[in-house]
N, C-alpha and C positions, 0 to 999 in steps of 0.2 A: 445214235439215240438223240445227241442232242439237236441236228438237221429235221429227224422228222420232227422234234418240239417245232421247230422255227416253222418245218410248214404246214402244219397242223394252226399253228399262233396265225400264220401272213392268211391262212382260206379262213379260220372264226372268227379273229375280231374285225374284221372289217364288217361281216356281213350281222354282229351283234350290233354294229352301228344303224341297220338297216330302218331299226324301229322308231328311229328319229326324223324317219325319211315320208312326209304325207304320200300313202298309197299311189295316189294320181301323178304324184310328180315320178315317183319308181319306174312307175306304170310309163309315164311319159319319155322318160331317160333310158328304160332300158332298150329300145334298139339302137341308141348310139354306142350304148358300153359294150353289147353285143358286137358291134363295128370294129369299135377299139378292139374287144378280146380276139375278134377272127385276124384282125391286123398282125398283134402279135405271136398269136401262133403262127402265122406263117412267119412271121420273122424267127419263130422259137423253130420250127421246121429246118428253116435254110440254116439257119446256126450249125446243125450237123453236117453238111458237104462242105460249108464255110468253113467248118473251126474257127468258129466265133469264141465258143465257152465250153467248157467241158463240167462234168458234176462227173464225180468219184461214184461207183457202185454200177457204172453203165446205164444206158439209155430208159431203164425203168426207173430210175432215181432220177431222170434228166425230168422224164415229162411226169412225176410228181412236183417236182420242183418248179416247172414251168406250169402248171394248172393252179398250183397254190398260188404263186404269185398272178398269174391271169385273171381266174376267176375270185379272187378277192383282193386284194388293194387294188389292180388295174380295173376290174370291172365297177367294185361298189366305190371306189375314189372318182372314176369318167360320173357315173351319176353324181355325189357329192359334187364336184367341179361343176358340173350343168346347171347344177340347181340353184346355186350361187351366183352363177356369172352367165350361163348363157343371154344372149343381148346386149349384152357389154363386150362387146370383141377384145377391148384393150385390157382389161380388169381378167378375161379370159386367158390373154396373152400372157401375161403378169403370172397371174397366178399357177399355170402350165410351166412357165418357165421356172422359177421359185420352185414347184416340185419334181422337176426332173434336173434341174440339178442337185437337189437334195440326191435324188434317185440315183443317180451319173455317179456322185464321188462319194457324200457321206457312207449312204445305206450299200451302194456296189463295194467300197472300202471294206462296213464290217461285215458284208455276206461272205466275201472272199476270204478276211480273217477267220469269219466260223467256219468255214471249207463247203458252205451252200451252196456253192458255184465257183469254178474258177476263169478267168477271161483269157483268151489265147491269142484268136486275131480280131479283138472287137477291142476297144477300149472308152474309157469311161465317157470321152469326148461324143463317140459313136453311139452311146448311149443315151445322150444327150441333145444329139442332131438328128439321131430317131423319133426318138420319143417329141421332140418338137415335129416332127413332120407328119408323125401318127396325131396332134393335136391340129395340128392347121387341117388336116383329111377330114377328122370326125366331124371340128367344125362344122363346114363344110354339108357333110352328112342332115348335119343335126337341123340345121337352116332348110336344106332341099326336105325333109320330112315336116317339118315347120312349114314352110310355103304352101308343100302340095295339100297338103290339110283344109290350109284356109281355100285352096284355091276349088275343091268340090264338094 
């Protein structure tokens, strides 16, 4: 009972933040968060031949657990993070960094204390050298969608 609170809580309040967000820039951001969420499903995919992490209750509780966290903190935080900082690479940097290690130790710590997820062959560090590498990609992304725009 109390797992499905947490992933019911990590899919609504992020996207109850949404209403703070001007339409145009949502509008503007969401094919990069799109980006990021297809990045980590596949990462959340390979996690199962991997033995990355396991979630108790079997693979229907895995990819609840993985869609709550996808599609709300990773999707509506990649917009938030855009909105703020795209154009500034290093303030981007900064700030990407700052929250995946938040993500890596504090929040992976008490997911794993409430039995949200447990980690097997991934570890926090991994979590942290992903999730940076899934930031430098969207970048990336976000810039090539940016350019070709202006450029027809």
């Amino acid at each position: 009972m109390l797992v499905a609170s947490i992933r019911t809580g990590l899919f609504l309040i992020p996207w109850l933040t949404t209403f703070f967000i001007p339409k145009n820039e949502f509008k503007k951001y969401t094919p990069v968060a799109s980006f990021a969420a297809l990045l980590v499903v596949i990462e959340s995919m390979l996690s199962v031949p991997f033995k990355w992490w396991t979630v108790k209750g079997g693979n229907l509780n895995k990819v609840f657990n993985d869609l709550s966290l996808i599609l709300g903190p990773f999707f509506i935080g990649t917009i938030w993070i855009f909105r703020f900082t795209f154009g500034k690479f290093w303030l981007y940097i900064m700030v990407n960094a700052l929250m995946d290690l938040f993500l890596a130790y504090p929040i992976n710590w008490l997911m794993q204390k409430l039995r949200v997820y447990k980690l097997v062959n991934f570890k926090s560090k991994h979590i942290f050298y992903t999730a940076i590498s899934f930031a430098l990609v969207i970048y990336g992304f976000q810039l090539f969608i940016t350019r070709s725009k202006y450029r027809n």
